[in-house]
N, C-alpha and C positions, 0 to 999 in steps of 0.2 A: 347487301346494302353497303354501300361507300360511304361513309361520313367525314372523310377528310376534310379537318379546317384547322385554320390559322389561330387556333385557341391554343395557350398552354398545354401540355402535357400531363396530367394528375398520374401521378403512379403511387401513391400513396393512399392506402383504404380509408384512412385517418383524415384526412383532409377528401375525397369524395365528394361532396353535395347531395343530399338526398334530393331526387327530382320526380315525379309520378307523370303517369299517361294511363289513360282509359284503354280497356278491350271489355266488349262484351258487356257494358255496366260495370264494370270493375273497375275501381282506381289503383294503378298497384305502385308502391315503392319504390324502388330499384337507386343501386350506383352505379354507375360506373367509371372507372379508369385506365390507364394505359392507352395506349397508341389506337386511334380509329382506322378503321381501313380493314379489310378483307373478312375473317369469319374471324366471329370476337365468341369467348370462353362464357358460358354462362353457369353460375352457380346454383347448384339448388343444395338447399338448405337441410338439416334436419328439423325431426320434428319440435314443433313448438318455438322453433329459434324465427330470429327476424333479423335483418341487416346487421344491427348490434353484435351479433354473436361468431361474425366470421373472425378470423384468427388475419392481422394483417401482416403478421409470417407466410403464411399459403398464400396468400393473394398479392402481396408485393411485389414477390420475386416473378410473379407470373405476368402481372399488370407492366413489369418494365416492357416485354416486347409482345406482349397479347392484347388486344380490348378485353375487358373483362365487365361482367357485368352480372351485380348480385341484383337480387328479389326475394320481398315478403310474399308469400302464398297467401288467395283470397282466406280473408279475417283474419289474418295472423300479422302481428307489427302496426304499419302505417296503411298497410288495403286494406279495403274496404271490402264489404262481404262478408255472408254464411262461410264458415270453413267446411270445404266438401267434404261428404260424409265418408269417401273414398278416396283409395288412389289413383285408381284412373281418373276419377274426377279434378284428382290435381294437375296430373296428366293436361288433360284437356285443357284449363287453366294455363296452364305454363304453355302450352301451344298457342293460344291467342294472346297472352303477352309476348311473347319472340316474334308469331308475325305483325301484330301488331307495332313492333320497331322497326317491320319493316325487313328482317332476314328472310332469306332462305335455305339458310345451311349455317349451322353452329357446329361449336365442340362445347362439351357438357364436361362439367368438375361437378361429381354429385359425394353429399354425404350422409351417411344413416340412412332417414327415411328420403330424402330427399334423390338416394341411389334408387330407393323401389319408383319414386315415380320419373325418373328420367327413363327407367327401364321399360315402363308400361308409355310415355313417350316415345320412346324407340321403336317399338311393335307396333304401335298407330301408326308414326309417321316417320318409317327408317330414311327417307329421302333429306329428310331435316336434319340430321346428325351425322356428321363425319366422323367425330373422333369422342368417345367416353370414356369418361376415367370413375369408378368407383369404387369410393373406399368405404371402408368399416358397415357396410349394407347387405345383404343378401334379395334373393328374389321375393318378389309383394305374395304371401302367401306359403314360401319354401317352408318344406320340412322342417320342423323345432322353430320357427323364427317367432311364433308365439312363447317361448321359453328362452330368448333372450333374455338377459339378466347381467347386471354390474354388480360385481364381486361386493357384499356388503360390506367396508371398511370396518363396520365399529363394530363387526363379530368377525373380524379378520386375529388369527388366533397364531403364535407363534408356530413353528413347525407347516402352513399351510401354504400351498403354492402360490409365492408373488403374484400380487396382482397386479402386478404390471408391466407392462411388457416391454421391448426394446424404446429406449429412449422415455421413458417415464409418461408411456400411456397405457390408460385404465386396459386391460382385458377384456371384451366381453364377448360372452360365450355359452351356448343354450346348458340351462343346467341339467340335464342329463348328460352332458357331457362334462364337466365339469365334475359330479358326483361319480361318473366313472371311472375319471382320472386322477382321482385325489388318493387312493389306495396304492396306485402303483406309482405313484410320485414319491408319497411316502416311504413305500419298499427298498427304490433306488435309496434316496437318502440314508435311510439307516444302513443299509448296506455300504455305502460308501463308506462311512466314518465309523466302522468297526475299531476294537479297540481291541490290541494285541493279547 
């Protein structure tokens, strides 16, 4: 889809306009901004977030020379609808709002849950995806991804491994793994700062 026009520019998440379009009996939400024209960036979300919750850090710098374009998942935010009881079924979802704009081929910026369903996306319809980016997600299903977990802060206890990682984001990490690394973390440490 081409959509070049003689409208301003919005590269700013902040100023965006919420706008909606129907697929399927669904009303869904969506922004968008940055430059129209060729295959524009689409965001999916984690769970439970809606439009409000994107960071307009990630999406600004992306929006100066990409189209971008966020969405709330049916019943979550400003769409309308059951929220499907699956991933795949968001999948699905997120396929009839993209063709419903009218694309053929995107690039996906997925995060959390919103990586498992751009992933089950993919394997439906690889033809529709050029280029994926996902962070902080693993596969819909993968080993331990039921025992994800955020470090609890308010039992975060001196001596125990930072929870946070490069640049001051939370960790998160299945807790068997976590309980199996906190012994030899430990070890190092004291080991370091032996004392003559």
């Amino acid at each position: 889809m081409d959509t070049t026009s003689n409208d301003p520019v919005i590269t700013s998440y902040a100023e965006a306009p919420a706008r909606t379009i129907t697929a399927g009996g669904v009303t869904y939400a969506y922004r968008e901004l940055g430059p129209k024209g060729g295959i524009p960036v689409i965001f999916f979300v984690h769970l439970a977030a809606n439009l409000d919750n994107w960071d307009p850090r990630i999406i600004d710098p992306i929006a100066r020379d990409h189209h971008v374009i966020a969405f709330d998942n049916r019943g979550v935010g400003a769409t309308t609808g059951q929220v499907p009881d699956s991933i795949e079924g968001m999948a699905d979802d997120a396929y009839a709002f993209i063709r419903t704009l009218g694309f053929d081929h995107v690039d996906i910026f997925a995060f959390s849950m919103g990586g498992m369903v751009a992933q089950d996306l993919v394997v439906k319809h690889p033809d529709l995806v050029r280029k994926l980016v996902l962070t902080g997600t693993g596969p819909r299903g993968g080993k331990d991804m039921d025992k994800v977990v955020g470090h609890d802060l308010l039992r975060h206890r001196p001596g125990d491994p930072d929870p946070f990682g490069p640049e001051g984001v939370l960790v998160l990490q299945p807790q068997c793994h976590r309980q199996a690394r906190r012994p030899r973390v430990r070890q190092a440490a004291r080991g370091a700062h032996r004392r003559p």
